[in-house]
Biopython code that builds the backbone (N, CA, C, O; Angstrom):
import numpy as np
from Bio.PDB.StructureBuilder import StructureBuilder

atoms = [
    (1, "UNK", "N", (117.194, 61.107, 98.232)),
    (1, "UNK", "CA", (116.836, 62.456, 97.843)),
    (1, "UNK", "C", (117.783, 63.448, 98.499)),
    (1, "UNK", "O", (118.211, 63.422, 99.653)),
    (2, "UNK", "N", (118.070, 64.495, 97.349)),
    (2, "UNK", "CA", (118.968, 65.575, 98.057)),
    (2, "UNK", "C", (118.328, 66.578, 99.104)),
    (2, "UNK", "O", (117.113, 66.643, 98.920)),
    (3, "UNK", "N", (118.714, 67.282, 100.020)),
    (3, "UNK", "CA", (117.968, 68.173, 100.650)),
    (3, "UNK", "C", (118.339, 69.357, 99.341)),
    (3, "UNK", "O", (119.353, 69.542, 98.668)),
    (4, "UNK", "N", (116.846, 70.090, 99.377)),
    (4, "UNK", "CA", (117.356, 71.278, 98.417)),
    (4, "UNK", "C", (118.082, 72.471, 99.547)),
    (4, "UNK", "O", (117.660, 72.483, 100.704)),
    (5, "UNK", "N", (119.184, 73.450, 99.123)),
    (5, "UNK", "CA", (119.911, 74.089, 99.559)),
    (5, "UNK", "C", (118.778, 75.670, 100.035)),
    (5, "UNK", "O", (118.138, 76.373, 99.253)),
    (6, "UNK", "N", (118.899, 75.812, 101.692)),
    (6, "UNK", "CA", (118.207, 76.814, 101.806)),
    (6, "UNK", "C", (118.920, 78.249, 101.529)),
    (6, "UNK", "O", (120.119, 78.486, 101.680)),
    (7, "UNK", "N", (118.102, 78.985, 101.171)),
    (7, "UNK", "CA", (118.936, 80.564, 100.975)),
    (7, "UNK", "C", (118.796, 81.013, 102.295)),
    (7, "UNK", "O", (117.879, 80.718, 103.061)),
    (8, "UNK", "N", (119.893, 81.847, 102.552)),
    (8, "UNK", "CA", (120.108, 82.637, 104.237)),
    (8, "UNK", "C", (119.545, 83.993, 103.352)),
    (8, "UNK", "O", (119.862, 84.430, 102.246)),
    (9, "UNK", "N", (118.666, 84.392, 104.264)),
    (9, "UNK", "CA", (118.361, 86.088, 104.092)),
    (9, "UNK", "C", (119.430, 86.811, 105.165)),
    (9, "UNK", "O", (119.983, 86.337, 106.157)),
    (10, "UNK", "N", (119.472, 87.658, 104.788)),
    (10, "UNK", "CA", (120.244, 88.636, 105.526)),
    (10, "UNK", "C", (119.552, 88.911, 106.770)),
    (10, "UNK", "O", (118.510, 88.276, 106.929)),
    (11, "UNK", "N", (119.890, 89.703, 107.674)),
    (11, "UNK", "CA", (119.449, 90.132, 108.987)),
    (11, "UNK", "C", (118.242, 91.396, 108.664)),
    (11, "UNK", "O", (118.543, 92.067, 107.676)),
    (12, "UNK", "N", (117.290, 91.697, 109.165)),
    (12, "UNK", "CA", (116.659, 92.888, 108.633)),
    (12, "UNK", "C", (117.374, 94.101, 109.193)),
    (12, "UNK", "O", (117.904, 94.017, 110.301)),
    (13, "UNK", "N", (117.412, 95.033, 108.612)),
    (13, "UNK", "CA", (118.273, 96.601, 108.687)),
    (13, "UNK", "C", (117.362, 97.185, 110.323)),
    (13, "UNK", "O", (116.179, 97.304, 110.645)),
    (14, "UNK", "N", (118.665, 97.416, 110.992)),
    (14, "UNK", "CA", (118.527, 97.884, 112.433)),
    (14, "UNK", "C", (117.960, 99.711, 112.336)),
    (14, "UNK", "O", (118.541, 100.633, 111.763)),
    (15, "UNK", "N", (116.835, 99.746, 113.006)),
    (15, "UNK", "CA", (116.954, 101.500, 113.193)),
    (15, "UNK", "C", (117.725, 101.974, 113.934)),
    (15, "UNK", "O", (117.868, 101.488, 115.055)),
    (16, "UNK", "N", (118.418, 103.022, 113.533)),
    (16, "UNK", "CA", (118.720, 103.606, 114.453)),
    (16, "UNK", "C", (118.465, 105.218, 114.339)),
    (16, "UNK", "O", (118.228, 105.679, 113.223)),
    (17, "UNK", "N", (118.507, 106.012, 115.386)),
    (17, "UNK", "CA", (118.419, 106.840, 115.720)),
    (17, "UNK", "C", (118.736, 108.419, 114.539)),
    (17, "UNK", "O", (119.894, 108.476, 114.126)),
    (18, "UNK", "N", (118.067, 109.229, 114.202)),
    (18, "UNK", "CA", (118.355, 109.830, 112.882)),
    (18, "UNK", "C", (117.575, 110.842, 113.690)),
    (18, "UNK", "O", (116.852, 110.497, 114.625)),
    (19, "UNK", "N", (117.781, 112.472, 113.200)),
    (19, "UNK", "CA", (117.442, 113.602, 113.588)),
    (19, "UNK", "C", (116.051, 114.280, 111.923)),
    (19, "UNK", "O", (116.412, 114.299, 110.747)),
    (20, "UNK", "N", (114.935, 114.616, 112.302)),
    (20, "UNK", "CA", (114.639, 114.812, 111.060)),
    (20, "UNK", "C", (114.222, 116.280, 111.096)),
    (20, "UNK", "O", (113.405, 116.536, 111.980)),
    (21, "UNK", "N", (114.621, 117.340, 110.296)),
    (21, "UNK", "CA", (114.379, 118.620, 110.221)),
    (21, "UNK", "C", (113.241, 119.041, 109.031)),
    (21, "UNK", "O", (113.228, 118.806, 107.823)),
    (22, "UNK", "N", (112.607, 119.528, 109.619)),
    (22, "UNK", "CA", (111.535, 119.944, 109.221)),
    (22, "UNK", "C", (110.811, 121.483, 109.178)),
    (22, "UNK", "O", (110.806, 122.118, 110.233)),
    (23, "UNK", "N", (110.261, 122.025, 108.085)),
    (23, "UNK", "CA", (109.567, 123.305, 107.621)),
    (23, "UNK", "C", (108.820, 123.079, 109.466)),
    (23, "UNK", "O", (108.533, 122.099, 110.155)),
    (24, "UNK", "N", (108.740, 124.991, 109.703)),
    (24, "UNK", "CA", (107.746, 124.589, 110.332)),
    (24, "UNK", "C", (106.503, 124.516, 110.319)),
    (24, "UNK", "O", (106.018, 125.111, 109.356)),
    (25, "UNK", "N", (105.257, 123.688, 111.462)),
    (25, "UNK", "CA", (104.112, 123.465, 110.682)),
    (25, "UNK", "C", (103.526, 124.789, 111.077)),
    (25, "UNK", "O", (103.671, 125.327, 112.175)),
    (26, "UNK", "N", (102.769, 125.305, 109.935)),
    (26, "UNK", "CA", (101.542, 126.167, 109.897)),
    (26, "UNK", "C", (100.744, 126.032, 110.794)),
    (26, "UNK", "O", (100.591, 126.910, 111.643)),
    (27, "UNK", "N", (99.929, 124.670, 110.794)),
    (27, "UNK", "CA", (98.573, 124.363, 111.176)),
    (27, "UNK", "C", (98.535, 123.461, 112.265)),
    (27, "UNK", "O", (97.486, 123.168, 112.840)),
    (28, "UNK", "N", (99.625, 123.020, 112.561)),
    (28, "UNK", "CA", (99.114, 122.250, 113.817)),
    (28, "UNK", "C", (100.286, 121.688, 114.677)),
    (28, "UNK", "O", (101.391, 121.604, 114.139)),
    (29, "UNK", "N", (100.108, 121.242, 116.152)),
    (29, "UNK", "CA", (101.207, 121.653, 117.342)),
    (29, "UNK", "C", (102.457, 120.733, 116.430)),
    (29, "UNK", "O", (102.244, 119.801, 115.655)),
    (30, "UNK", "N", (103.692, 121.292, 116.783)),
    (30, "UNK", "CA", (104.855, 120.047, 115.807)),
    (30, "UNK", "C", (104.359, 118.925, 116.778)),
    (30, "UNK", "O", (103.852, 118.202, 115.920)),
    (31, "UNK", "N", (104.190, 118.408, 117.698)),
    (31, "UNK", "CA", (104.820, 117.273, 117.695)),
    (31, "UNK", "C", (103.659, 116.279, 117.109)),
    (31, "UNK", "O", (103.898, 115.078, 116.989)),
    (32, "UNK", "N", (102.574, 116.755, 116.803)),
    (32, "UNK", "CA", (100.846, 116.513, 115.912)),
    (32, "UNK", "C", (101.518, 116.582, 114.671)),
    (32, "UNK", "O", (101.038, 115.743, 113.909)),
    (33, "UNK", "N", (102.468, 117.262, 114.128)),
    (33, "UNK", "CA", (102.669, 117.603, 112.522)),
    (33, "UNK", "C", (103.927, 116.292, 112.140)),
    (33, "UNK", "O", (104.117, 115.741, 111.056)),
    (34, "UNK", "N", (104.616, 116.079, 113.402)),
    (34, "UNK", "CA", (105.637, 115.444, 113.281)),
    (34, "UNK", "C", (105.229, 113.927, 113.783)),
    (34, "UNK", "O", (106.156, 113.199, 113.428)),
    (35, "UNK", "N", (104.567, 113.418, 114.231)),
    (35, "UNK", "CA", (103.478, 112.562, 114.505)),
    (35, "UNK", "C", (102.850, 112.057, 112.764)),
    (35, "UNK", "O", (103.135, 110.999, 112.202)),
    (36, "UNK", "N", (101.889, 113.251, 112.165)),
    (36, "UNK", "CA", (101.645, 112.616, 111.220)),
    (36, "UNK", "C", (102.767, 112.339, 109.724)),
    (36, "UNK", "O", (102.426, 111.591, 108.807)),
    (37, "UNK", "N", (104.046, 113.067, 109.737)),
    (37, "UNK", "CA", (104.961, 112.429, 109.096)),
    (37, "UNK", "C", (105.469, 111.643, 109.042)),
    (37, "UNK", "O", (105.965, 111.238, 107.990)),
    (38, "UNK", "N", (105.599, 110.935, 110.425)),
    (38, "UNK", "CA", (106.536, 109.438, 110.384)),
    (38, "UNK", "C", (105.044, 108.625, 110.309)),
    (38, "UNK", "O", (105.072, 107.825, 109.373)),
    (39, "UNK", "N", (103.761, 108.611, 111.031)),
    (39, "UNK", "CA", (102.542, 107.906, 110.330)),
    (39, "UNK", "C", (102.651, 108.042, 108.459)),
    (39, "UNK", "O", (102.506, 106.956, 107.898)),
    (40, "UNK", "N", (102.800, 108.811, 107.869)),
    (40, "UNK", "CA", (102.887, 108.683, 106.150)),
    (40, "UNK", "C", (104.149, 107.710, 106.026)),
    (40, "UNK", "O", (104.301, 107.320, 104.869)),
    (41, "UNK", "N", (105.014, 107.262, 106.861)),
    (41, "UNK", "CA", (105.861, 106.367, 106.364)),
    (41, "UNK", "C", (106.006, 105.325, 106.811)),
    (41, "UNK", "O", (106.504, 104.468, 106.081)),
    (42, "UNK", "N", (105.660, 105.003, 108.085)),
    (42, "UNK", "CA", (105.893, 103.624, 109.403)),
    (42, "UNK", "C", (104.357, 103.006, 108.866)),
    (42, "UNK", "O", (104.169, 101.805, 108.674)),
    (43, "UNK", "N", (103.252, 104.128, 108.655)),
    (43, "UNK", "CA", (101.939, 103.112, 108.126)),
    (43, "UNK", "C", (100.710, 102.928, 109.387)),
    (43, "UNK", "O", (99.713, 102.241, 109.164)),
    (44, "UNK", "N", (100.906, 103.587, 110.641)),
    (44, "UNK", "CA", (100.510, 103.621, 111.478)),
    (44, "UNK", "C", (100.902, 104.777, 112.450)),
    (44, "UNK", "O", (102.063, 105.129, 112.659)),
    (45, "UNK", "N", (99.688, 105.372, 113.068)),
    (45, "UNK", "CA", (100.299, 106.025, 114.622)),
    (45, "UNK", "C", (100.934, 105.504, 115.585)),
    (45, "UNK", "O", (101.957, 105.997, 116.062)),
    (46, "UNK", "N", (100.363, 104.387, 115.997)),
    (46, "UNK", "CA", (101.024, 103.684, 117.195)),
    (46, "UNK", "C", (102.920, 103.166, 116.713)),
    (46, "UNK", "O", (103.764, 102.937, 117.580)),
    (47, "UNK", "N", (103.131, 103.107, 115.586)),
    (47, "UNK", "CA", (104.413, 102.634, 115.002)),
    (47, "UNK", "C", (104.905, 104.043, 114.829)),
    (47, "UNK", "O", (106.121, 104.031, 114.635)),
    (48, "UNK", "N", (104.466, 105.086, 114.830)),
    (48, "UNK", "CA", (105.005, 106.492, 114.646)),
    (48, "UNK", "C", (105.166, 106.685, 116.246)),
    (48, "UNK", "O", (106.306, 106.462, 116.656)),
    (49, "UNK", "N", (104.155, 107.085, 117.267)),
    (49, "UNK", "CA", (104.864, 107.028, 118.289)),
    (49, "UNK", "C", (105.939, 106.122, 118.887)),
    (49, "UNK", "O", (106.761, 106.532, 119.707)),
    (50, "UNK", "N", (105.883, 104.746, 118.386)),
    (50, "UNK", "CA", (106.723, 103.970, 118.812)),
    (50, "UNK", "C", (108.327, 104.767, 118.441)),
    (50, "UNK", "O", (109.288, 104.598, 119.193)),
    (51, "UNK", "N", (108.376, 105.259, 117.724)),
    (51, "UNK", "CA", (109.778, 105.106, 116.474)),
    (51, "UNK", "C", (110.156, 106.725, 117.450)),
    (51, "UNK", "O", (111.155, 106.982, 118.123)),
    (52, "UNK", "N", (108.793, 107.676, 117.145)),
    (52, "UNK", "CA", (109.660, 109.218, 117.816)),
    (52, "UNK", "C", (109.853, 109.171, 118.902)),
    (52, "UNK", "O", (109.056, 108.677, 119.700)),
    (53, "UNK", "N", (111.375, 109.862, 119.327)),
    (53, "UNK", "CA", (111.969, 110.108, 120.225)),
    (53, "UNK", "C", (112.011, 111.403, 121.285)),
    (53, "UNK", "O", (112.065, 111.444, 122.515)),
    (54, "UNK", "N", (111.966, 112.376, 120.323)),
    (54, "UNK", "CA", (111.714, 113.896, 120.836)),
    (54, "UNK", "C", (111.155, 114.895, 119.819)),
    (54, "UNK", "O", (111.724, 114.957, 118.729)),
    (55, "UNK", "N", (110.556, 115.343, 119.956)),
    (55, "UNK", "CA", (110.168, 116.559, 119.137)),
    (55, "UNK", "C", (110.954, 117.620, 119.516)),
    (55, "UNK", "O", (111.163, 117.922, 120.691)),
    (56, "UNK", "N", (111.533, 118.371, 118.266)),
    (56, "UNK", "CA", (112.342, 120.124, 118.466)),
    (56, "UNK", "C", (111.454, 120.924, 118.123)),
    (56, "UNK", "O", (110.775, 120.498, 117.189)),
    (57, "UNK", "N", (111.158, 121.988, 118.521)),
    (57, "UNK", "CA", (110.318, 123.173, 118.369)),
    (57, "UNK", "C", (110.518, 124.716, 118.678)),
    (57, "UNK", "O", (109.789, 125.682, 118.450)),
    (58, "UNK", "N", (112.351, 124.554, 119.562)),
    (58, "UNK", "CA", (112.644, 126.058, 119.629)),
    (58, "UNK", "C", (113.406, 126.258, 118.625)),
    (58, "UNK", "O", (112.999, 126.692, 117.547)),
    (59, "UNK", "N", (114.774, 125.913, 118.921)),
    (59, "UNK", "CA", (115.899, 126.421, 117.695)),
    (59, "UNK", "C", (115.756, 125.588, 115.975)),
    (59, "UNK", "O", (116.174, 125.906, 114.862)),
    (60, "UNK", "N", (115.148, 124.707, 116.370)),
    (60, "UNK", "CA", (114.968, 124.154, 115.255)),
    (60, "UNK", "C", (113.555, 123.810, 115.362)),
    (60, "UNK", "O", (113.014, 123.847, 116.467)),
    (61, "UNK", "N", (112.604, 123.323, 113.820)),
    (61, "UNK", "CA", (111.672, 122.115, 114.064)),
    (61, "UNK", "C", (112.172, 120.688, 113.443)),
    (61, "UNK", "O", (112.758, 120.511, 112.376)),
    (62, "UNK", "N", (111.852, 119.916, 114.223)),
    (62, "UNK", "CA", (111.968, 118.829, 113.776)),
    (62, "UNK", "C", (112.180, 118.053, 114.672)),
    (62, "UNK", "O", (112.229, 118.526, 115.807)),
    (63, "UNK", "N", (112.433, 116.202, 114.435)),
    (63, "UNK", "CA", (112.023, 115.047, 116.169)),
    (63, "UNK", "C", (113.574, 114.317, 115.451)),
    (63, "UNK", "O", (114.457, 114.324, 114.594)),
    (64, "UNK", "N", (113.030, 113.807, 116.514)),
    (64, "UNK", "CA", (114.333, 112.287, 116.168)),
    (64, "UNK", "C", (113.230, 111.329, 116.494)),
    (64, "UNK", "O", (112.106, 111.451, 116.980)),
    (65, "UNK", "N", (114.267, 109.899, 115.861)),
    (65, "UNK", "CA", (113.240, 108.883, 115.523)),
    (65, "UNK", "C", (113.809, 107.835, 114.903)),
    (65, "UNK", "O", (114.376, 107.832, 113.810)),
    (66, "UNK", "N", (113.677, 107.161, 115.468)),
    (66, "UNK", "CA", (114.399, 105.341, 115.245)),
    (66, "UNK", "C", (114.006, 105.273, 113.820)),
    (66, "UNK", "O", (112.866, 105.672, 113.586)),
    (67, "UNK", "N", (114.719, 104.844, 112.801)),
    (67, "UNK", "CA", (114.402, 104.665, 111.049)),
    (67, "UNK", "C", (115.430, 103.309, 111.072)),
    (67, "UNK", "O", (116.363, 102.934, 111.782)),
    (68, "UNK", "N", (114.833, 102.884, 110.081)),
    (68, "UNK", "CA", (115.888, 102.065, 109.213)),
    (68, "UNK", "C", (116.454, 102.856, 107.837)),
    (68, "UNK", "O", (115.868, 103.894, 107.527)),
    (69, "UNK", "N", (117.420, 102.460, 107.121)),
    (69, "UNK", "CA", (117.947, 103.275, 106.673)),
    (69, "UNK", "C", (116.896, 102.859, 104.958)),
    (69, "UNK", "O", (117.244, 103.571, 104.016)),
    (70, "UNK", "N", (115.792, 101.855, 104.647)),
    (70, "UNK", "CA", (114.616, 102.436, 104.124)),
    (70, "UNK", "C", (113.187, 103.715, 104.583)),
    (70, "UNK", "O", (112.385, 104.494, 104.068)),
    (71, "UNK", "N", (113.504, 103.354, 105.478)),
    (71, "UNK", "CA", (112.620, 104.578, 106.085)),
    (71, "UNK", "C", (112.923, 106.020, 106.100)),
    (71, "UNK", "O", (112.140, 106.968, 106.165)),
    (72, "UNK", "N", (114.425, 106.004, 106.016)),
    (72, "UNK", "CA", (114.815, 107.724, 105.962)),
    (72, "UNK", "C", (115.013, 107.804, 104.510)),
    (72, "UNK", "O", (115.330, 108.962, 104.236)),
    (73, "UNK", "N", (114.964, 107.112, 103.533)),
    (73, "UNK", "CA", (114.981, 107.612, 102.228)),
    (73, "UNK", "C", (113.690, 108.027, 101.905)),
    (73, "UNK", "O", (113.496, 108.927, 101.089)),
    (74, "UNK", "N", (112.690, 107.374, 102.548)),
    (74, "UNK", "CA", (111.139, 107.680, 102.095)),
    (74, "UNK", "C", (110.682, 108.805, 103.015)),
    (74, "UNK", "O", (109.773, 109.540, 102.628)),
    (75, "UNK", "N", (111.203, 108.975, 104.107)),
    (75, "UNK", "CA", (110.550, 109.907, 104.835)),
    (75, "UNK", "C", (111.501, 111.323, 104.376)),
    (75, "UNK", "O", (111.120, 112.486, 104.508)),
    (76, "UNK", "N", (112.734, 110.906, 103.849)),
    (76, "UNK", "CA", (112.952, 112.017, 103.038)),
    (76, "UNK", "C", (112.392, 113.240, 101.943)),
    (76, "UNK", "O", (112.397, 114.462, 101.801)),
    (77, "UNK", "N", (111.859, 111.850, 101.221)),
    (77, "UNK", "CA", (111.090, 112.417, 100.537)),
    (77, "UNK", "C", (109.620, 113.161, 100.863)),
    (77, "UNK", "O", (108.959, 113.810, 100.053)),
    (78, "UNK", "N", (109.418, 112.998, 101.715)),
    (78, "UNK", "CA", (108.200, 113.604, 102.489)),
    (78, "UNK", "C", (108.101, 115.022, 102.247)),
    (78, "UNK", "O", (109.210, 115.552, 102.188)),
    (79, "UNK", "N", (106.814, 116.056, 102.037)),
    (79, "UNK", "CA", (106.849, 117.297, 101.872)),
    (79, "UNK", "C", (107.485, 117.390, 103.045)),
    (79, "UNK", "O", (107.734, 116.460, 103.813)),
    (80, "UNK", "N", (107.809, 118.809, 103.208)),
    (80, "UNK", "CA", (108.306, 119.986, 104.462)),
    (80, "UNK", "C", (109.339, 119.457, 104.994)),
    (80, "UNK", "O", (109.770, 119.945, 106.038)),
    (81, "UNK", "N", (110.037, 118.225, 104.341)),
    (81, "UNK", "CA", (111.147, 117.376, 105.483)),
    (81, "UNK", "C", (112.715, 118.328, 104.790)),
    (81, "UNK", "O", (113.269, 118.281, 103.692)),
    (82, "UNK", "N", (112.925, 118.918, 105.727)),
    (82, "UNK", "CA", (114.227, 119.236, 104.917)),
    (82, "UNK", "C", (115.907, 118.412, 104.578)),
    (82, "UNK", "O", (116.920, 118.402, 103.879)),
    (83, "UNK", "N", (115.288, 117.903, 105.527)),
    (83, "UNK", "CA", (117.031, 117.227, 105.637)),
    (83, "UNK", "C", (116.487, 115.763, 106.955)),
    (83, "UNK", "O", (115.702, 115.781, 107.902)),
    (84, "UNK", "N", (117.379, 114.660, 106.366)),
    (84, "UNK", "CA", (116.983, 113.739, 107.756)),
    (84, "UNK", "C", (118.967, 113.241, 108.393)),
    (84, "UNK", "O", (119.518, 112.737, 107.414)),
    (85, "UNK", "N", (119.579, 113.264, 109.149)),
    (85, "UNK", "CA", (120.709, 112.968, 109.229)),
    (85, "UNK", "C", (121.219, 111.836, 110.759)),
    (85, "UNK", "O", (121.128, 112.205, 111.930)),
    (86, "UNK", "N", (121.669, 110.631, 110.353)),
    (86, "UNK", "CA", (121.883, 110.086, 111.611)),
    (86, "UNK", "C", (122.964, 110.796, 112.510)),
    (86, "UNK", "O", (124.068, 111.297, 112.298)),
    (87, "UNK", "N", (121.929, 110.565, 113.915)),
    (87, "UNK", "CA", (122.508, 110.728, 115.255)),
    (87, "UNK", "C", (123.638, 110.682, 115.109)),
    (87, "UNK", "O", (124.078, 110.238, 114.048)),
    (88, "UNK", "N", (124.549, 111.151, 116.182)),
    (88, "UNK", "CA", (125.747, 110.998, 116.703)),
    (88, "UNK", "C", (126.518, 111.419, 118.058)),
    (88, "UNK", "O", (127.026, 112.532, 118.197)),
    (89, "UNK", "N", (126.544, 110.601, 118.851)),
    (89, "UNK", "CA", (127.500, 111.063, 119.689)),
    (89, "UNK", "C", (128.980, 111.949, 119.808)),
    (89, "UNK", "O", (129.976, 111.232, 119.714)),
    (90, "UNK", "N", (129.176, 113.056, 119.953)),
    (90, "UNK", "CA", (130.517, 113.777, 120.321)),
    (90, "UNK", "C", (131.185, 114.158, 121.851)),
    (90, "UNK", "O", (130.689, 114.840, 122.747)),
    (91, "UNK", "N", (132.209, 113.610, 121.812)),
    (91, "UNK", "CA", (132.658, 113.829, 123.125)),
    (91, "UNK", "C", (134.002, 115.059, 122.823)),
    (91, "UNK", "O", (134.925, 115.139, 122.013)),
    (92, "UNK", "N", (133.599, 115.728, 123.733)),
    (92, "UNK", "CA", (134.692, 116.676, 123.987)),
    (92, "UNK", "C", (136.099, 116.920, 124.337)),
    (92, "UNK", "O", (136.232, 117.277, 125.508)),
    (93, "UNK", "N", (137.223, 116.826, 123.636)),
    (93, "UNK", "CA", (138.552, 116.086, 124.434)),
    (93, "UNK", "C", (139.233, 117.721, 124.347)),
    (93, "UNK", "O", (139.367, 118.506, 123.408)),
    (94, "UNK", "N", (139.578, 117.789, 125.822)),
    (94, "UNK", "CA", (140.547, 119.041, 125.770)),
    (94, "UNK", "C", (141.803, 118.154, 126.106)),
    (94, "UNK", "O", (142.119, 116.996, 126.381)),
    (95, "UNK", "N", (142.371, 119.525, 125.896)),
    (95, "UNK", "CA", (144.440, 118.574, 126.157)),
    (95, "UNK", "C", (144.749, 118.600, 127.809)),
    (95, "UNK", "O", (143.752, 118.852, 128.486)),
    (96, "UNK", "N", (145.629, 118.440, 128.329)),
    (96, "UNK", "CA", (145.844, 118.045, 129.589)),
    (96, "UNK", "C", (145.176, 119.455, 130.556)),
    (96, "UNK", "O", (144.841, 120.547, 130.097)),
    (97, "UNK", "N", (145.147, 119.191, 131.402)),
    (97, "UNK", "CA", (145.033, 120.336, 132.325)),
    (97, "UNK", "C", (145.409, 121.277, 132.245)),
    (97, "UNK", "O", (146.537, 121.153, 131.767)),
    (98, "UNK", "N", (145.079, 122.826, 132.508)),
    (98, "UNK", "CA", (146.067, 123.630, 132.463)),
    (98, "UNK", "C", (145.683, 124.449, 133.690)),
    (98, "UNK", "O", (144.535, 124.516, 134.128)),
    (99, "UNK", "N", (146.583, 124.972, 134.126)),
    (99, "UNK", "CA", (146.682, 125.661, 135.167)),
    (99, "UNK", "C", (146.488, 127.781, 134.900)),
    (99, "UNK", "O", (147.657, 128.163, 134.931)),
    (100, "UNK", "N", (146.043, 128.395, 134.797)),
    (100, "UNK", "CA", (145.973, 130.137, 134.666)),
    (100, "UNK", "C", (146.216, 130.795, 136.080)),
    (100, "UNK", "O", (145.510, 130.568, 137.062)),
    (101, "UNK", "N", (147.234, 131.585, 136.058)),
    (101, "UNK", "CA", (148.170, 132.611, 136.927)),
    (101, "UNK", "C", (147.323, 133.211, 137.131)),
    (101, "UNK", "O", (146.593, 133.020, 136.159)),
    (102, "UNK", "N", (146.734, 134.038, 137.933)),
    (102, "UNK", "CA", (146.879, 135.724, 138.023)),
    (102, "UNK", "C", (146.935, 136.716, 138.835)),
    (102, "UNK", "O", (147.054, 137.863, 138.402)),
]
sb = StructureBuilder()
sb.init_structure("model")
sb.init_model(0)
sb.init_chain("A")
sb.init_seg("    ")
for serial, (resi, resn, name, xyz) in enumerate(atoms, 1):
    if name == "N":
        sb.init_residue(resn, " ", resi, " ")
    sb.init_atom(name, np.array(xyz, "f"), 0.0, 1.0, " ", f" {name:<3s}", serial, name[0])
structure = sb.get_structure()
């Protein structure tokens, strides 16, 4: 007998880190409003706190929050979500030293 040939699945899609901007809430504290948005998509609270990272509430509203890159299409779609965009690190490079006279 032949062995039948197994299929390899792929690896499951890594979260990473994504910024999500959001209306602000009316009715209740952000990080309660932003709490129950990633619960409408992760399927749980405890998997929503797991995933948020920080809540924004001065210059902006909105958290960051570990997604896979199915999760930010759906939580996209979410009312009040305006925009969701992955993280990124920037480092600052000036040119050599400079020295000012005066």
């Amino acid at each position: 007998m032949a062995a039948e040939p197994q299929s390899i699945q792929p690896p499951p899609p890594t979260a990473e880190v994504h910024i999500v901007y959001t209306d602000p809430p009316q009715s209740q504290e952000p990080q309660a409003h932003h709490l129950n948005t990633l619960t409408s998509v992760l399927g749980s609270e405890e998997a929503a706190k797991g995933a948020l990272l920080y809540t924004y509430k001065h210059a902006a509203s909105g958290f960051s929050a570990k997604l896979t890159p199915e999760q930010v299409e759906q939580i996209s779609k979410q009312p009040g979500v305006l925009q969701v965009v992955k993280s990124r690190t920037a480092e600052l490079h000036s040119g050599p030293a400079q020295t000012h006279t005066m």
